[in-house]
GUNUFI-37700 format. One line per 3 residues: number of its first residue (from 1); their letters; for each residue x, y, z of N, C-alpha, C, O, CB. Coordinates in nm, 2 decimals, padded with zeros to 4 digits. Glycine has a CB too. Layout:
NUM	A	X/Y/Z/X/Y/Z/X/Y/Z/X/Y/Z/X/Y/Z ~ ...
***
This chain:
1	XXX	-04.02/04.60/-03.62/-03.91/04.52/-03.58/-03.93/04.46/-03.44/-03.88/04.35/-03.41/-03.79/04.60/-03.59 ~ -04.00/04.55/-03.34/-03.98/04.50/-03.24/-04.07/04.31/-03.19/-04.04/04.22/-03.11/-04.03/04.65/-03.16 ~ -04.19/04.33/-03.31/-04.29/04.27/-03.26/-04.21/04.13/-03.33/-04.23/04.02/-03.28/-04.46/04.34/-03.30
4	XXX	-04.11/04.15/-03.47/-04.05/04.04/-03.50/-03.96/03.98/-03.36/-03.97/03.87/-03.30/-03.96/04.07/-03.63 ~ -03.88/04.11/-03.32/-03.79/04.04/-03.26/-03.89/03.97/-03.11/-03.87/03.85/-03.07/-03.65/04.16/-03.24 ~ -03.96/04.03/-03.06/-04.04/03.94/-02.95/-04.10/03.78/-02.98/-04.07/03.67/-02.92/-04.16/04.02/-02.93
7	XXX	-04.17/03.82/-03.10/-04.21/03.69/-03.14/-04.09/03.57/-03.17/-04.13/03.45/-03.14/-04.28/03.72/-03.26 ~ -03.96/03.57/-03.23/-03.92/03.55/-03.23/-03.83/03.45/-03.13/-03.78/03.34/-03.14/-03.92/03.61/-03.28 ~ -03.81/03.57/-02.99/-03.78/03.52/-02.90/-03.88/03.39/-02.77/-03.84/03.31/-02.69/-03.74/03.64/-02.87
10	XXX	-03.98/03.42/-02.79/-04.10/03.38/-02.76/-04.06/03.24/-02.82/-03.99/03.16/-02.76/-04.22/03.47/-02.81 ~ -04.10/03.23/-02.97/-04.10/03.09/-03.03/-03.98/03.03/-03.01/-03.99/02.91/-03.01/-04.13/03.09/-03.17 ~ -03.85/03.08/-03.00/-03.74/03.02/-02.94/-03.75/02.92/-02.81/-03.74/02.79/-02.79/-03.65/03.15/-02.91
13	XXX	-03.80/03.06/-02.69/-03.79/02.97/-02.60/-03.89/02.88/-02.56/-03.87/02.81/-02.47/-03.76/03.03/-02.51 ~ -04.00/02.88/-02.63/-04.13/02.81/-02.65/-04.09/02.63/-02.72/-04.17/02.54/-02.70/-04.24/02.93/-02.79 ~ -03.99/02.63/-02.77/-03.92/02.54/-02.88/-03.85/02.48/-02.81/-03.86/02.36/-02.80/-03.86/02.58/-02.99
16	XXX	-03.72/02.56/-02.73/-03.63/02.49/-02.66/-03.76/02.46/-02.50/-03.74/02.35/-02.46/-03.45/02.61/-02.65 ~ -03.85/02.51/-02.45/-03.85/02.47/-02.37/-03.97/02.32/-02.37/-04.00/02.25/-02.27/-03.85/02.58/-02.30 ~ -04.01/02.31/-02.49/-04.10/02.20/-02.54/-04.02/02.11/-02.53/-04.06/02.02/-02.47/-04.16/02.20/-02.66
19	XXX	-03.87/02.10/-02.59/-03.79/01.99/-02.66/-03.71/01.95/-02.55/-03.66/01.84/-02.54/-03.71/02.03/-02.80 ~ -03.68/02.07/-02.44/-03.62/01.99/-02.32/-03.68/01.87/-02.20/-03.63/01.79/-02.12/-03.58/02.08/-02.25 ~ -03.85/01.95/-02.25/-03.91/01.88/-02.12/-03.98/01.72/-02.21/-04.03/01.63/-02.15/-04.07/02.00/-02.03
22	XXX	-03.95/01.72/-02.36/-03.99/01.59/-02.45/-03.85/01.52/-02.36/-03.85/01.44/-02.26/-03.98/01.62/-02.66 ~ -03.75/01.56/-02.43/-03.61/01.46/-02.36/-03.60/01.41/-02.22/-03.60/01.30/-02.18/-03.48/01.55/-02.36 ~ -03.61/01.56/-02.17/-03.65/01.45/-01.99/-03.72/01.37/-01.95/-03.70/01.32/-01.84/-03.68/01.50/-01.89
25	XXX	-03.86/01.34/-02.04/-03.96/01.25/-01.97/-03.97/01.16/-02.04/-04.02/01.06/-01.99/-04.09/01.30/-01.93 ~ -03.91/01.17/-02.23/-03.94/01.04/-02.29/-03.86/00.87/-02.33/-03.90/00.78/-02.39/-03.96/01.08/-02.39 ~ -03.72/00.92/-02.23/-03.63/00.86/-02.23/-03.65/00.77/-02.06/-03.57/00.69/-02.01/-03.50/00.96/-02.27
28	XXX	-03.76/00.80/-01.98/-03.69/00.81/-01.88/-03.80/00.66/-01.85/-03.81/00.60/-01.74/-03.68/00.99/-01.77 ~ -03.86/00.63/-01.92/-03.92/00.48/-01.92/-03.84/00.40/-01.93/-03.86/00.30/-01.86/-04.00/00.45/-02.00 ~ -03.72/00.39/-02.01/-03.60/00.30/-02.02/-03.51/00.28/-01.82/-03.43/00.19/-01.80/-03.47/00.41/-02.17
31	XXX	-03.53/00.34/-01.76/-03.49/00.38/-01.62/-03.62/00.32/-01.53/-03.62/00.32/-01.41/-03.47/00.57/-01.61 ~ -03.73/00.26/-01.61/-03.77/00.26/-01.48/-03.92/00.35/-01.47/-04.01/00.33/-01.39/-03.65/00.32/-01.41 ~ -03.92/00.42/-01.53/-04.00/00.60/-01.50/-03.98/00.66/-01.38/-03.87/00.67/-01.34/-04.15/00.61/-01.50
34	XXX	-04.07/00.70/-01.33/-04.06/00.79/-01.25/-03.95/00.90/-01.20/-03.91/00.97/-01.28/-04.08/00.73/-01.18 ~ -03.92/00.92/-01.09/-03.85/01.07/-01.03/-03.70/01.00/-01.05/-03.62/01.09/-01.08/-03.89/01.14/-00.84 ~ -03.62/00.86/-01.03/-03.57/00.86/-01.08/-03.49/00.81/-01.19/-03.37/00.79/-01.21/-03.56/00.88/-01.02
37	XXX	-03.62/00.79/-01.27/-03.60/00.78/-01.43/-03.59/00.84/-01.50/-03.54/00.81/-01.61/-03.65/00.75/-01.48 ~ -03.66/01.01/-01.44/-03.62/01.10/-01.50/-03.51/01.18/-01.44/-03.49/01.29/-01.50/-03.73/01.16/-01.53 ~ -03.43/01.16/-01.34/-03.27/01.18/-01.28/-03.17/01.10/-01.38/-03.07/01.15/-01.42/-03.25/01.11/-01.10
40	XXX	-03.20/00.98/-01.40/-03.11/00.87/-01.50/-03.10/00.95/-01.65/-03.01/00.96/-01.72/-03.21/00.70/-01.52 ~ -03.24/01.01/-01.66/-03.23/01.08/-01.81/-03.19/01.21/-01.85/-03.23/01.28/-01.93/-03.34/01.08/-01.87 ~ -03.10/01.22/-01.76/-03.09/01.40/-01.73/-02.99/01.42/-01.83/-03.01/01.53/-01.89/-03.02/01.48/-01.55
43	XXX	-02.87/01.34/-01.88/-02.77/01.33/-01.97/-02.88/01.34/-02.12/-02.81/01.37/-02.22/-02.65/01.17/-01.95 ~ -03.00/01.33/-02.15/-03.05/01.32/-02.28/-03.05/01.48/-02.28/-03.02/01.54/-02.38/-03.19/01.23/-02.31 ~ -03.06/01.53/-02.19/-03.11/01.68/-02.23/-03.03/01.82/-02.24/-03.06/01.94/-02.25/-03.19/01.72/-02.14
46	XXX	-02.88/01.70/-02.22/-02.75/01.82/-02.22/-02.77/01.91/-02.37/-02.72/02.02/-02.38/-02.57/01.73/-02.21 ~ -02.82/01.86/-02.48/-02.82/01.99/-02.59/-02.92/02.09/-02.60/-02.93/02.18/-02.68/-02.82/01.94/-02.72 ~ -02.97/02.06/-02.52/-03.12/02.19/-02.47/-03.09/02.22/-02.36/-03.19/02.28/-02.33/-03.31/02.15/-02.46
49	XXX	-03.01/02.23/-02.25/-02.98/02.30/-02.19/-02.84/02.41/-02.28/-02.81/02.53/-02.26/-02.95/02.22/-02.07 ~ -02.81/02.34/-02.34/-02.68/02.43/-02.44/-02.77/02.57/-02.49/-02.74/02.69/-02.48/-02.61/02.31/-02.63 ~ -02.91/02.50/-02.57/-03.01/02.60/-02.61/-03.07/02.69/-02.52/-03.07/02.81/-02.54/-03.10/02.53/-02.67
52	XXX	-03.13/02.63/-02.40/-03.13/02.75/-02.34/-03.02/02.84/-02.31/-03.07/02.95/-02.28/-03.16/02.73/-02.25 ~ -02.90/02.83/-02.30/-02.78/02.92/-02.26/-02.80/03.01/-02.36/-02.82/03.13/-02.34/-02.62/02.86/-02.25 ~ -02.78/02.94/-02.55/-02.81/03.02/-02.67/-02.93/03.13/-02.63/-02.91/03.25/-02.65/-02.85/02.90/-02.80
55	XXX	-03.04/03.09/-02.59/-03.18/03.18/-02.55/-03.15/03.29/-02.49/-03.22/03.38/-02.52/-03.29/03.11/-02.45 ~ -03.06/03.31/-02.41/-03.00/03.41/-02.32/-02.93/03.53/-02.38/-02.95/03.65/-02.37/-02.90/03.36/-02.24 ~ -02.81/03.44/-02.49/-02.72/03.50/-02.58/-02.74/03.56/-02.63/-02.68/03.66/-02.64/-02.69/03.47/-02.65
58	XXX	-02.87/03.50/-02.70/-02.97/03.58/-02.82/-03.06/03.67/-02.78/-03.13/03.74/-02.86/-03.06/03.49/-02.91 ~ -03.07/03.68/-02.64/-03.17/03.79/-02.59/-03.04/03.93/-02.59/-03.05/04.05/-02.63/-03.26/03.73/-02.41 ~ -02.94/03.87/-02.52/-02.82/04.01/-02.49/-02.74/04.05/-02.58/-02.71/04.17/-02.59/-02.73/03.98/-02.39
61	XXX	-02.68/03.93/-02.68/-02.65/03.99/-02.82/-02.72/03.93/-02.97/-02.69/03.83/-03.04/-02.48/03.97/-02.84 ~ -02.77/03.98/-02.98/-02.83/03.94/-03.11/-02.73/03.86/-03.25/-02.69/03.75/-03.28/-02.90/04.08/-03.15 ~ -02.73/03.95/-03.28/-02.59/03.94/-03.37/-02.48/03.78/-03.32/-02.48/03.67/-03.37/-02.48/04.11/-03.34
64	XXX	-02.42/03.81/-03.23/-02.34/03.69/-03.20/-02.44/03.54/-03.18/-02.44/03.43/-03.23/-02.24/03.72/-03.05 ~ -02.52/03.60/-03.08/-02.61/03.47/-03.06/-02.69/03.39/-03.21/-02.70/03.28/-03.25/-02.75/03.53/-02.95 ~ -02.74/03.54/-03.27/-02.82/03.44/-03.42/-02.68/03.38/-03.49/-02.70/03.26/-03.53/-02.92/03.58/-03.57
67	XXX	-02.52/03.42/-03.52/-02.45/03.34/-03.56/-02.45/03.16/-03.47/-02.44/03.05/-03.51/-02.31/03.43/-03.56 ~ -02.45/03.22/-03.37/-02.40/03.05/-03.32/-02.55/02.97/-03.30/-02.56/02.86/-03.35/-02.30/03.04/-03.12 ~ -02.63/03.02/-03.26/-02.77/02.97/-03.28/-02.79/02.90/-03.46/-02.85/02.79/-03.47/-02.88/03.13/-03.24
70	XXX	-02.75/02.95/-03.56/-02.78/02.93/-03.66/-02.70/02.76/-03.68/-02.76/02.66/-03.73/-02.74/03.06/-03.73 ~ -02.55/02.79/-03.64/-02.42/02.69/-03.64/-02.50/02.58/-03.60/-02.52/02.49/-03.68/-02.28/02.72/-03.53 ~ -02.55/02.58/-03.44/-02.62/02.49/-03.36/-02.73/02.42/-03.42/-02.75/02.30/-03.39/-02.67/02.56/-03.27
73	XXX	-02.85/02.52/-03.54/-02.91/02.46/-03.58/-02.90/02.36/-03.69/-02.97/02.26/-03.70/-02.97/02.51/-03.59 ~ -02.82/02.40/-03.77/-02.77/02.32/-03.87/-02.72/02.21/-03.83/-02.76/02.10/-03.89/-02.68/02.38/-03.93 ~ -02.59/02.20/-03.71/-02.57/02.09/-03.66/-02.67/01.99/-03.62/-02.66/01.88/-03.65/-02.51/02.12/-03.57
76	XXX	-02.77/02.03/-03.56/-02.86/01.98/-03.50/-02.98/01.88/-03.59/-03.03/01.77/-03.56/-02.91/02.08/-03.43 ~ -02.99/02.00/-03.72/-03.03/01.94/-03.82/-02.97/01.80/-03.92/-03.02/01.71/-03.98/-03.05/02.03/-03.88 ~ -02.84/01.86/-03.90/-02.79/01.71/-03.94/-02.82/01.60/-03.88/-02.87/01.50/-03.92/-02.67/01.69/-03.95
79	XXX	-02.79/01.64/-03.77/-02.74/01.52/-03.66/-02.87/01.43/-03.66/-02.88/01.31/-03.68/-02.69/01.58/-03.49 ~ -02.97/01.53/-03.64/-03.10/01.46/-03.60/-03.16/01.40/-03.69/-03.24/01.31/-03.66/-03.19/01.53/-03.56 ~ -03.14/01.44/-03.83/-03.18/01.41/-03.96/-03.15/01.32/-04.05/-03.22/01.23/-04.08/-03.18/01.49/-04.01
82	XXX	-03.02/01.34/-04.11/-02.93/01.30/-04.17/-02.82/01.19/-04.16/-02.75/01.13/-04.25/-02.90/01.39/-04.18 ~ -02.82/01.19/-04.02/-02.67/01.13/-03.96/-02.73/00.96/-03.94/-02.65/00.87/-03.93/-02.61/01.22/-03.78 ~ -02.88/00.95/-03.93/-02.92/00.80/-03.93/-02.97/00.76/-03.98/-02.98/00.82/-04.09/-02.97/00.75/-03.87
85	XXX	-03.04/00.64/-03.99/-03.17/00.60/-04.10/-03.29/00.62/-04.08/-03.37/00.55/-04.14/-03.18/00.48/-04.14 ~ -03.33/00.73/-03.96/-03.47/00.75/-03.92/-03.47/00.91/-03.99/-03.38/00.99/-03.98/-03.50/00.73/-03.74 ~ -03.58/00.94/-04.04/-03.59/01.08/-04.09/-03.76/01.11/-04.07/-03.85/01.06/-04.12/-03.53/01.10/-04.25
88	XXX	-03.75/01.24/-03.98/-03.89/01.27/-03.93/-03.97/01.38/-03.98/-03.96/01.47/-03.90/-03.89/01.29/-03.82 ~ -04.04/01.40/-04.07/-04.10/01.59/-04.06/-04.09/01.64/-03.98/-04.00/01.72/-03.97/-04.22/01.64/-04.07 ~ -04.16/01.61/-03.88/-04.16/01.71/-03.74/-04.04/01.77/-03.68/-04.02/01.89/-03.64/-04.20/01.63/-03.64
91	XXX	-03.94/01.66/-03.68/-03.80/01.67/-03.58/-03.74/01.78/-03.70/-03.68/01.88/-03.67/-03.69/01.46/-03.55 ~ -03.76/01.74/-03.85/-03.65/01.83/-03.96/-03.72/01.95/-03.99/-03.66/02.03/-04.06/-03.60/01.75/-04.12 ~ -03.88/01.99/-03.93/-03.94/02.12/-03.91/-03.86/02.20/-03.76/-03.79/02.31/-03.78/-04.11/02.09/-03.88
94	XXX	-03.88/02.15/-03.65/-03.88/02.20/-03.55/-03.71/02.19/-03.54/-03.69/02.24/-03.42/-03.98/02.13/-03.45 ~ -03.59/02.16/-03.59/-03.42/02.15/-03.58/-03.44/02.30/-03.70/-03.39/02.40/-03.66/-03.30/01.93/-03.65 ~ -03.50/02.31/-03.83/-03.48/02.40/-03.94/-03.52/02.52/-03.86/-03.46/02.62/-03.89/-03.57/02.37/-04.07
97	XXX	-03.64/02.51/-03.75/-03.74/02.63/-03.75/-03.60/02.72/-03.63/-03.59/02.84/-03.61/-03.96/02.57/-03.66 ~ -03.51/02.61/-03.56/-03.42/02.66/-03.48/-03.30/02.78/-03.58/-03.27/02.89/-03.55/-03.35/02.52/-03.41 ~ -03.26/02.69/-03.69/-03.17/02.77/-03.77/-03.23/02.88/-03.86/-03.18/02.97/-03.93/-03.10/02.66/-03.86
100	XXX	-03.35/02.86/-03.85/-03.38/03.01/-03.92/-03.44/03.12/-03.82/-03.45/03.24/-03.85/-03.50/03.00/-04.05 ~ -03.48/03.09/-03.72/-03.47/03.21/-03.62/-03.32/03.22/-03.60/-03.27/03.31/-03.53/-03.56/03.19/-03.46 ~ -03.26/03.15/-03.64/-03.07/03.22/-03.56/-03.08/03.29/-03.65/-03.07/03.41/-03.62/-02.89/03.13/-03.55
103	XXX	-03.09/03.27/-03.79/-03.12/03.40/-03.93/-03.17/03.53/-03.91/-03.13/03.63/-03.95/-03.22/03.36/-04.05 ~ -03.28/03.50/-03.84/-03.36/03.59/-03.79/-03.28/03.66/-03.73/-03.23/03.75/-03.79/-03.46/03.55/-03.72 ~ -03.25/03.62/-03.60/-03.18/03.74/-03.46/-03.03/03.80/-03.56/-03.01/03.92/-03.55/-03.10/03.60/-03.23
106	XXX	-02.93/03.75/-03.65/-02.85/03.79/-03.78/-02.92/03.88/-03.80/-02.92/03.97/-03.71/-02.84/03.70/-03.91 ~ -03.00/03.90/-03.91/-03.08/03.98/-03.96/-03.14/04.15/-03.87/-03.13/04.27/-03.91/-03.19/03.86/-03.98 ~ -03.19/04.10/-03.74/-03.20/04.20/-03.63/-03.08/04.23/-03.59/-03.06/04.35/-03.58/-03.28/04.15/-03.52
109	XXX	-02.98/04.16/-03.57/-02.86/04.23/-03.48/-02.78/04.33/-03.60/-02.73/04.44/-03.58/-02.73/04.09/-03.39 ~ -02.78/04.28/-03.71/-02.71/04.37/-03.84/-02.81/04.46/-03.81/-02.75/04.56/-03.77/-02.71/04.30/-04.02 ~ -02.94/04.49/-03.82/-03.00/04.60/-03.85/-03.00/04.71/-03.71/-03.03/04.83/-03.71/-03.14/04.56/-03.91
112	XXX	-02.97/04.62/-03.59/-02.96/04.74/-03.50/-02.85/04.81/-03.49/-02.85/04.93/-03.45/-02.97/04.70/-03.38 ~ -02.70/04.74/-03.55/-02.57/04.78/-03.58/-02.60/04.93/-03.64/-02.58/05.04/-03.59/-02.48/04.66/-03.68 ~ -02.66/04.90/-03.78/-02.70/04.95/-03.85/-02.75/05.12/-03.83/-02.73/05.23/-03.88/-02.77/04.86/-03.89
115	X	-02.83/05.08/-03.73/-02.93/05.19/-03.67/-02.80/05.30/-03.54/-02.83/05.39/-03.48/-03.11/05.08/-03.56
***
């Protein structure tokens, strides 16, 4: 269990911290680029900073964090997926791979209850 729940956490913050530093730098050509193009683009990255807060959550309660982590991913999966007329593998791998590690840390926090 332990080596799930590491890994787990690992690929979490490995994910959120890929997808925050994609947002801050790939928007920030519309600005201009540079230092403060990427200051102009700081509003793209307000939902991965949300995720990192979740990263925390889910490190200190498992259980609550994998519920809202899960909520988050699903949302996210719509939103990113569904909600327009662009639809990506990648983006509907890496929004899914969010909602099933929240399953995951579920899964661990029931079983530590448990224990």
């Amino acid at each position: 269990m332990k080596i799930i729940r590491r890994t787990s956490q690992f690929l979490l913050l490995l994910i959120t911290t890929l997808v925050f530093v994609f947002s801050l730098l790939s928007g920030s050509r519309e600005y201009e680029g540079g230092f403060m193009g990427v200051i102009k683009n700081l509003p793209n990255t307000l939902p991965w900073i949300l995720l990192f807060s979740l990263n925390y959550l889910v490190w200190k309660k498992e259980l609550y964090g994998g519920i809202i982590l899960t909520i988050f991913g699903l949302l996210i999966t719509w939103y990113y997926n569904f909600s327009g007329p662009n639809f990506w593998w990648t983006t509907f791998t890496m929004t899914s791979l969010i909602t099933l590690l929240g399953v995951i840390f579920i899964l661990l926090g029931l079983k530590k209850i448990k224990n």
